[in-house]
C-alpha positions as CSV (number, residue, x, y, z in Angstrom):
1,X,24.7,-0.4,-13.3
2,X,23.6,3.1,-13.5
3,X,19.4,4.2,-15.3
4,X,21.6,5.4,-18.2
5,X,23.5,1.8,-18.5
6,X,27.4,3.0,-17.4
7,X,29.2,1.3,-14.2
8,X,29.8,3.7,-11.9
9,X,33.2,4.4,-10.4
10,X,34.5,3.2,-7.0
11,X,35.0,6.9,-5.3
12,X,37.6,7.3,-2.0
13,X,35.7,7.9,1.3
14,X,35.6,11.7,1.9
15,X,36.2,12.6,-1.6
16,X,35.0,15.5,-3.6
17,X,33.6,13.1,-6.3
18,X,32.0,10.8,-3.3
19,X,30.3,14.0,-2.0
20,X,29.2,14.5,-5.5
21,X,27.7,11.3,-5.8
22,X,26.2,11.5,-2.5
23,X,23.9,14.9,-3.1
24,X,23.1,13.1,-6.4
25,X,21.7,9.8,-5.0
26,X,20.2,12.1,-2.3
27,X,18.2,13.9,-4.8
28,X,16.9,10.9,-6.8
29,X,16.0,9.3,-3.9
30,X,14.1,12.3,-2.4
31,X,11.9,12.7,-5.3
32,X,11.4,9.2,-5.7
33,X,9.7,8.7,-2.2
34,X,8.2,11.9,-2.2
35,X,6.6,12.3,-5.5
36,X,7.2,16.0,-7.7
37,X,8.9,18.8,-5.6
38,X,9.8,22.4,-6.9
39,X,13.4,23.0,-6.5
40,X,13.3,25.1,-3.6
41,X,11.0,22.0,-2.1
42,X,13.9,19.4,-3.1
43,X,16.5,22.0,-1.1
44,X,14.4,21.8,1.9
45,X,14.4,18.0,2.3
46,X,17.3,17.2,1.4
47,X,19.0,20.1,3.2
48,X,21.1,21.0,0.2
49,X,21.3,24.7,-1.0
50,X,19.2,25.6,-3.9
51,X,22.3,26.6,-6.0
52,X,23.1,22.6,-5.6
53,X,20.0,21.3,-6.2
54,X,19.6,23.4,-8.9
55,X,22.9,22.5,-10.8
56,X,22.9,18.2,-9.7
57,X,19.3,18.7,-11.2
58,X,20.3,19.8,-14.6
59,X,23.1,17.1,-14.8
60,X,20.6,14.3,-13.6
61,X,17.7,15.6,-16.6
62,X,20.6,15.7,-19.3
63,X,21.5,12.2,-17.8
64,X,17.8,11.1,-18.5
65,X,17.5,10.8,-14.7
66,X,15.1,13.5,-14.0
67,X,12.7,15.4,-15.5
68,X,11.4,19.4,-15.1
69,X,8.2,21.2,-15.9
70,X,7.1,24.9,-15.6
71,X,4.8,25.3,-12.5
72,X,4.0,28.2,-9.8
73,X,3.6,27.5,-6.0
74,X,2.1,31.0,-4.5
75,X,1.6,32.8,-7.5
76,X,5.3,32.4,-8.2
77,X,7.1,30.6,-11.2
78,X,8.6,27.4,-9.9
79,X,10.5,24.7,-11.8
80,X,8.7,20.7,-10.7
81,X,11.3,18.2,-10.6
82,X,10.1,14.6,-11.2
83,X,12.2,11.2,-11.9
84,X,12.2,10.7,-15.9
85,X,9.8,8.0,-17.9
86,X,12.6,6.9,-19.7
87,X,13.8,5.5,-16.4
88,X,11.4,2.9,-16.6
89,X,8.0,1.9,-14.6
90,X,6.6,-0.3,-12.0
91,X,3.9,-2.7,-11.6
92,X,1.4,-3.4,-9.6
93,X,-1.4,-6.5,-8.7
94,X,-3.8,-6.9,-5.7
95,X,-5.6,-10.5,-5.4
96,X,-8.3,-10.1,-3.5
97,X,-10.9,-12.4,-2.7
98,X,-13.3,-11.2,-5.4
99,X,-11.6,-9.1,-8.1
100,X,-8.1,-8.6,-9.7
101,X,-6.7,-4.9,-10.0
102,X,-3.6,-4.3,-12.0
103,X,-1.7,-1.0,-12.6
104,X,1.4,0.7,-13.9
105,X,3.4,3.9,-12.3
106,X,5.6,5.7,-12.8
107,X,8.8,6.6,-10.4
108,X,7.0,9.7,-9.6
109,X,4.2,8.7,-7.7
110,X,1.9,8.4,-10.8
111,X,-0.4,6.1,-12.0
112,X,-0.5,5.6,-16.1
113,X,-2.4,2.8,-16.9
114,X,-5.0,0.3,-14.7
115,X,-7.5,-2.4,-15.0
116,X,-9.7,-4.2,-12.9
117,X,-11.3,-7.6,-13.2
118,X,-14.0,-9.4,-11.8
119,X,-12.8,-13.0,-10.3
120,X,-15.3,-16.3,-9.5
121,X,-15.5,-17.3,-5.6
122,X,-12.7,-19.4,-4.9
123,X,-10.4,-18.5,-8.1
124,X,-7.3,-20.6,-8.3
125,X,-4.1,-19.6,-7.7
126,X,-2.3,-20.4,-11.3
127,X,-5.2,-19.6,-13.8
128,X,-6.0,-16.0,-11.6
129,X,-1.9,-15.2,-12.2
130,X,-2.1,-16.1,-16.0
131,X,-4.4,-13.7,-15.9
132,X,-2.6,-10.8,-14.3
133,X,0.6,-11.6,-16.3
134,X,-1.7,-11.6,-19.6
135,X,-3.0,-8.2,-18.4
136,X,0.2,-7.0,-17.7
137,X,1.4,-7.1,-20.5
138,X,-0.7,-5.8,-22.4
139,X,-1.1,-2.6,-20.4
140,X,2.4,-2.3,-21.1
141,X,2.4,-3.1,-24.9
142,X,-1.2,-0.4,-24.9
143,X,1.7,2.9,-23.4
144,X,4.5,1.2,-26.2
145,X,6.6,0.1,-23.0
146,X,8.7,-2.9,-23.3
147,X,9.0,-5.4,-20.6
148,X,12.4,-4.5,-20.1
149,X,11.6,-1.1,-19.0
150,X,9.3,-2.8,-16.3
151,X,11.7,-2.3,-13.2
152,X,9.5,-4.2,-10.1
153,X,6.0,-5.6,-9.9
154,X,4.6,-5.1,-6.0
155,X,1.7,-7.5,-4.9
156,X,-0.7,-7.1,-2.9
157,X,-3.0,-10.3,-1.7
158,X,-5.7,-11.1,0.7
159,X,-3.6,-13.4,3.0
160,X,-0.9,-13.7,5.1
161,X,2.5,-14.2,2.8
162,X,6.4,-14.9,3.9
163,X,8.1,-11.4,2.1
164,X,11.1,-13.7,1.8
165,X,9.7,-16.3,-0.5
166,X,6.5,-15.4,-1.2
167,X,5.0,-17.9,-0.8
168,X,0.7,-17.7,1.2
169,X,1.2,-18.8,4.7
170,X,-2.4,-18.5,5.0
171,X,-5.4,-19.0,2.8
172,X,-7.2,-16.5,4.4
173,X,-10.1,-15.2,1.6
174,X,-8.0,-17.3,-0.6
175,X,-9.0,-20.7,-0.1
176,X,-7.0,-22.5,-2.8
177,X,-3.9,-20.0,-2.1
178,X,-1.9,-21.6,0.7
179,X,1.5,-22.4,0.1
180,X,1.6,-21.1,-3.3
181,X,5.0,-19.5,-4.2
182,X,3.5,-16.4,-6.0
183,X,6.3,-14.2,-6.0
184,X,8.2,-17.3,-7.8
185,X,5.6,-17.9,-10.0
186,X,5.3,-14.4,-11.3
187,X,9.2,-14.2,-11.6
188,X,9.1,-17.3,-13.9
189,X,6.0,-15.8,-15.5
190,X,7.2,-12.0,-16.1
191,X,11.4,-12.4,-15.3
192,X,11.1,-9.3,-13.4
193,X,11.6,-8.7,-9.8
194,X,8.5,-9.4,-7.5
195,X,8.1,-8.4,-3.9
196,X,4.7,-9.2,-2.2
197,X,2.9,-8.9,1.0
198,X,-0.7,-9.0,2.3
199,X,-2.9,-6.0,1.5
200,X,-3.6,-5.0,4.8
201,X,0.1,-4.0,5.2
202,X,0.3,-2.5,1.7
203,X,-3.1,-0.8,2.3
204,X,-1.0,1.1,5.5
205,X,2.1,1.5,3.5
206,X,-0.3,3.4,0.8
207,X,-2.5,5.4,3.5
208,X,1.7,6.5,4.7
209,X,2.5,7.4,1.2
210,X,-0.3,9.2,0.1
211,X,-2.5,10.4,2.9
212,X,-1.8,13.8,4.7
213,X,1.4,15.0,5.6
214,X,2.6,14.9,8.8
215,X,4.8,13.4,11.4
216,X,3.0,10.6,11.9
217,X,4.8,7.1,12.8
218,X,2.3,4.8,14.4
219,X,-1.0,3.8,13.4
220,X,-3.0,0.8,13.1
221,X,-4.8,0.7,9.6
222,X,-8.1,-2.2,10.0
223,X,-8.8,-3.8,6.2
224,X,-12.8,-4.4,6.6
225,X,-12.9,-6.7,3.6
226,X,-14.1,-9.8,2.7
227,X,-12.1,-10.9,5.8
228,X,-11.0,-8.9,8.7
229,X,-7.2,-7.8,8.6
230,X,-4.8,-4.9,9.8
231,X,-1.8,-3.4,8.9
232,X,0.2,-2.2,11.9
233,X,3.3,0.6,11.7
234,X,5.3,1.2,14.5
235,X,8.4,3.8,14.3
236,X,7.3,4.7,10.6
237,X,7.7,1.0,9.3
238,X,5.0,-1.3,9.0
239,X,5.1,-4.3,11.5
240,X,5.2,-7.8,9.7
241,X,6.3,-10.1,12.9
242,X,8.5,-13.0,12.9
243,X,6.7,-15.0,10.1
244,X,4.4,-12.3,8.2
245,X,1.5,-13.4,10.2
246,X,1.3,-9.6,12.1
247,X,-2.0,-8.1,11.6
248,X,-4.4,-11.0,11.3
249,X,-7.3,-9.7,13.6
250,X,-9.4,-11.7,12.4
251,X,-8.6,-14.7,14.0
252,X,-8.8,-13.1,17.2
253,X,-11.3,-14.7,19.7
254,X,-14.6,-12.5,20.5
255,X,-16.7,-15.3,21.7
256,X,-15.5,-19.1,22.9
257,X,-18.9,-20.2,21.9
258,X,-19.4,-18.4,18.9
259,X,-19.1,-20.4,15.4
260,X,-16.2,-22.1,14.0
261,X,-14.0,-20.4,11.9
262,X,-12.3,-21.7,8.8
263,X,-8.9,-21.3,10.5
264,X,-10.6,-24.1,12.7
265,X,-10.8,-22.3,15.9
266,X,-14.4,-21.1,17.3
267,X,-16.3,-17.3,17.8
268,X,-13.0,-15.9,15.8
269,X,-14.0,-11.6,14.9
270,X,-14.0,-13.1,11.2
271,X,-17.6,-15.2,12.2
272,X,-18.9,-11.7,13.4
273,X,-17.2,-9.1,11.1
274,X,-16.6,-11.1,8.0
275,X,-18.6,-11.1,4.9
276,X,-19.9,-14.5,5.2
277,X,-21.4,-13.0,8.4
278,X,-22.9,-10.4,7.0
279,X,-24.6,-11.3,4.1
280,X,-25.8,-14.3,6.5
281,X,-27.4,-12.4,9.1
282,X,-29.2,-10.5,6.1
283,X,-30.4,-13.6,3.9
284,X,-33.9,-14.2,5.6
285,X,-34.5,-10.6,5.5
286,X,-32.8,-9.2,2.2
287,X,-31.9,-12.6,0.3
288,X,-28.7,-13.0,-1.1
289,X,-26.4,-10.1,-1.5
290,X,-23.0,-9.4,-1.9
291,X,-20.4,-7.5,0.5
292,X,-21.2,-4.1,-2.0
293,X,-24.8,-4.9,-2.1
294,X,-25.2,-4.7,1.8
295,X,-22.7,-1.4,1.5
296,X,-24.6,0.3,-0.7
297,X,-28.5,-0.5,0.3
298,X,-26.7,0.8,3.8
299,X,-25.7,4.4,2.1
300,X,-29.6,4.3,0.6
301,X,-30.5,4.4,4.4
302,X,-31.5,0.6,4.5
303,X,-31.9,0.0,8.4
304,X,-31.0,-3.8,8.6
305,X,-27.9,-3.4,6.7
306,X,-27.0,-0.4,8.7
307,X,-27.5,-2.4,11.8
308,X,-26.0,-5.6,10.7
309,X,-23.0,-3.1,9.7
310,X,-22.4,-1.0,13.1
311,X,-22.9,-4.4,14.8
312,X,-20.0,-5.6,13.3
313,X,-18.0,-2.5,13.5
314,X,-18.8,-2.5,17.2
315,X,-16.8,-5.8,17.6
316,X,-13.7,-4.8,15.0
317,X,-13.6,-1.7,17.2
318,X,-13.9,-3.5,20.3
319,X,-10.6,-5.9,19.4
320,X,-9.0,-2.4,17.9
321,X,-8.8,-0.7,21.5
322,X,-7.3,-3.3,23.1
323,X,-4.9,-3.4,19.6
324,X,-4.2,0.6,20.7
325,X,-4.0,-0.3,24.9
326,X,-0.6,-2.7,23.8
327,X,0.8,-0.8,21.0
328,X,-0.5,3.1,21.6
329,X,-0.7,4.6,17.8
330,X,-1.8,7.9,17.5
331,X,-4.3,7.2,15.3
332,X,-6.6,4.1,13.9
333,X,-7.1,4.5,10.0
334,X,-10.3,2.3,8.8
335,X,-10.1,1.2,5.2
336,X,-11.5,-1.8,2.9
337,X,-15.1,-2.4,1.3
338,X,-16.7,-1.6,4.7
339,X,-15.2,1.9,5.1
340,X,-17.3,3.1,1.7
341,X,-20.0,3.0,4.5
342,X,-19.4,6.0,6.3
343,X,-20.3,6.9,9.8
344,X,-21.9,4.0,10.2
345,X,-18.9,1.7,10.1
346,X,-16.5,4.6,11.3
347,X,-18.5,5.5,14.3
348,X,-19.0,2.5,15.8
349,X,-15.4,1.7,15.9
350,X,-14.0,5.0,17.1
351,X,-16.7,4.7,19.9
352,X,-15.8,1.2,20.7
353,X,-12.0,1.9,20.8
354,X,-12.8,5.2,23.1
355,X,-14.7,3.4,25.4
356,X,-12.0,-0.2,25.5
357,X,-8.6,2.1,25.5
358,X,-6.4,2.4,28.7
359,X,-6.8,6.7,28.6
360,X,-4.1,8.5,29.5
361,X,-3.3,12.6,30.4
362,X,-0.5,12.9,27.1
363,X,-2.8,12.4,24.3
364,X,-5.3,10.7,22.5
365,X,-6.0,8.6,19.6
366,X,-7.6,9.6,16.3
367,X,-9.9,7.5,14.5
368,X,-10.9,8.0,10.9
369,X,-11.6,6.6,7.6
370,X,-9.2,6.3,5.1
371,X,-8.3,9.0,2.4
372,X,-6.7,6.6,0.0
373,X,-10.2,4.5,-0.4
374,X,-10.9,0.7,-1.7
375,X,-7.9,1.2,-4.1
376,X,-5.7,1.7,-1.4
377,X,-3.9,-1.9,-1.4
378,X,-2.8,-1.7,-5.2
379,X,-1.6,1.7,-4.5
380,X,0.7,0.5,-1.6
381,X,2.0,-2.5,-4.3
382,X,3.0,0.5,-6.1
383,X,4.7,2.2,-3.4
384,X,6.5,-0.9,-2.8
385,X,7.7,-1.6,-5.7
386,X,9.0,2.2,-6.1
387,X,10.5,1.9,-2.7
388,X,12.5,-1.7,-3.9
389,X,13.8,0.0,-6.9
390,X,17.1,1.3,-7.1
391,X,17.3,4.3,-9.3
392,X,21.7,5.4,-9.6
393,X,22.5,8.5,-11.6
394,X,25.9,8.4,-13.4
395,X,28.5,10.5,-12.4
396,X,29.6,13.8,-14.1
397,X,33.4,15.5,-14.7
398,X,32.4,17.9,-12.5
399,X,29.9,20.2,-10.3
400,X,29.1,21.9,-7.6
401,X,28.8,20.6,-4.2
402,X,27.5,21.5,-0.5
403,X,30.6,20.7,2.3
């Protein structure tokens, strides 16, 4: 079924009208993944001439596929091609250990409605996804938007999850998560389509979205959270391993006599890195705090918070260049609560990764905070859920083609 409601027509290999329908879903799917492009920017990655592009777009906007607006790139009148509202919008929900974010997007890359809430310590599974369908839906009902139009809903949560059922393989900050079927639950909840995984991955999906242009392909993202995560892409794809377990760092061993971890092993980076560290090496000195509190009294140049921060950062870094010995990215993004730090997170890591590294004569790697920032996981549910909708145009009578 076609955005506009009409089947489409089986087309002969080689045809015209199969060529026709190619440069169409070419240019839909372009400007879906990419975000709003000028015309001449939609000929150049797609490799279509301009006259094409120019004529399959004003089919696709009188098909209520695509939409244009006036705008100038050098000075120079320009015509921005975007995918069309009516076309319908996406969802998005990260779970994290403290706080639930939800937000709608468009198919353009945009972001038209959010809301955050504050969650208690331990929520439970089934009252914290009332909530996000409650909130849901009413950010839809606030734009006039009917649940119909809703086309995916991408999740993000702090724990390892099977992409395949959705269901939490791990409780990880989510105590009373595991083995809860969220994807399902949502489904029954919503009766839209639901595709989840952990927000470490989805913070690296985001951070490949949305962060600088270029030809980069492998990087290992580190989620400095509540918990210690990491999102790993290789080849332009993030990596999710045989069981959607890829990326848990912080169950890594740093110290075989160091505490026991909740996983139920002992001296995992978590005891060292994790918040309940943290704040714990700080409570004779500061009392308690939160993760934010011990983030922001570091920015206001507190000297035991920055020290019980680098310390830490020092270990993730540590576990991140032998991460970058076995998989060589070109670059080491650092994200999460901790990242809002600065330098004093940042550096540690990049010199504990320069100084672990096997160093080689063709290049280096780059470490460096994040330009997406704490919101970075619910923006990579977005992008998920764009990526996992399929947007067809209908085909016209006729137009012009590239052979």
């Amino acid at each position: 079924m076609s955005a506009t409601g009409a089947k489409s027509v089986p087309r002969s290999p080689g045809s015209q009208a199969s060529l026709r329908e190619a440069n169409r879903q070419r240019i839909v799917d372009t400007v879906k993944h990419l975000g709003r492009l000028t015309q001449v920017e939609l000929a150049a990655a797609t490799g279509l001439s301009t006259a094409t592009v120019s004529t399959i777009v004003k089919t696709l906007v009188a098909d209520g596929v695509l939409a244009t607006e006036p705008t100038s790139r050098s000075g120079r009148r320009a015509l921005e091609v975007s995918i069309a509202r009516q076309v319908g919008v996406v969802a998005a929900l990260h779970v994290g250990a403290r706080t639930l974010s939800v937000a709608l997007g468009d198919l353009a890359h945009a972001v038209i409605a959010e809301r955050d809430l504050p969650l208690p310590p331990d929520h439970r599974a089934d009252t914290t996804l009332d909530r996000a369908a409650l909130i849901l839906v009413g950010l839809l009902e606030n734009l006039g938007t009917d649940i119909g139009e809703l086309r995916a809903i991408g999740v993000a949560i702090s724990a390892p999850v099977d992409r395949g059922t959705g269901l939490v393989l791990a409780p990880g900050a989510l105590r009373s998560w595991r083995d809860v079927p969220v994807a399902q639950v949502l489904e029954k909840r919503l009766a839209r389509p639901v595709h989840i995984d952990s927000d470490a991955n989805l913070a690296a999906l985001a951070e490949l979205a949305q962060g600088p242009v270029d030809d980069l392909t492998d990087m290992l993202y580190l989620q400095l959270s509540h918990e210690v995560s990491a999102g790993l892409v290789l080849g332009g794809r993030v990596y999710r391993g045989s069981s959607g377990t890829a990326g848990q760092i912080g169950h890594i061993q740093v110290d075989p006599r160091g505490p026991v971890c909740r996983c139920g092993n002992r001296g995992c980076l978590d005891t060292e890195a994790g918040e309940a560290a943290l704040v714990g090496a700080l409570r004779t000195s500061h009392g308690d705090l939160t993760l934010r509190d011990v983030v922001r009294l570091s920015a206001q140049g507190d000297s035991g918070c920055e020290r019980v921060l680098s310390d830490a950062a020092r270990r993730v870094g540590e576990v991140a260049g032998s991460l970058v010995t076995a998989f060589d990215p070109r670059r080491v993004v650092v994200g999460g609560e901790l990242a809002e730090a600065g330098d004093v997170v940042v550096g540690p890591i990049r010199e504990a990764v320069e100084r672990v590294y096997l160093r080689h004569e063709f290049g280096g790697v780059e470490v460096l905070a994040g330009t997406v920032g704490t919101r970075a996981p619910l923006l990579g549910a977005l992008e998920l859920a764009r990526r996992e909708t399929r947007v067809v145009p209908t085909e016209p009578e006729d137009e012009g083609t590239d052979s």
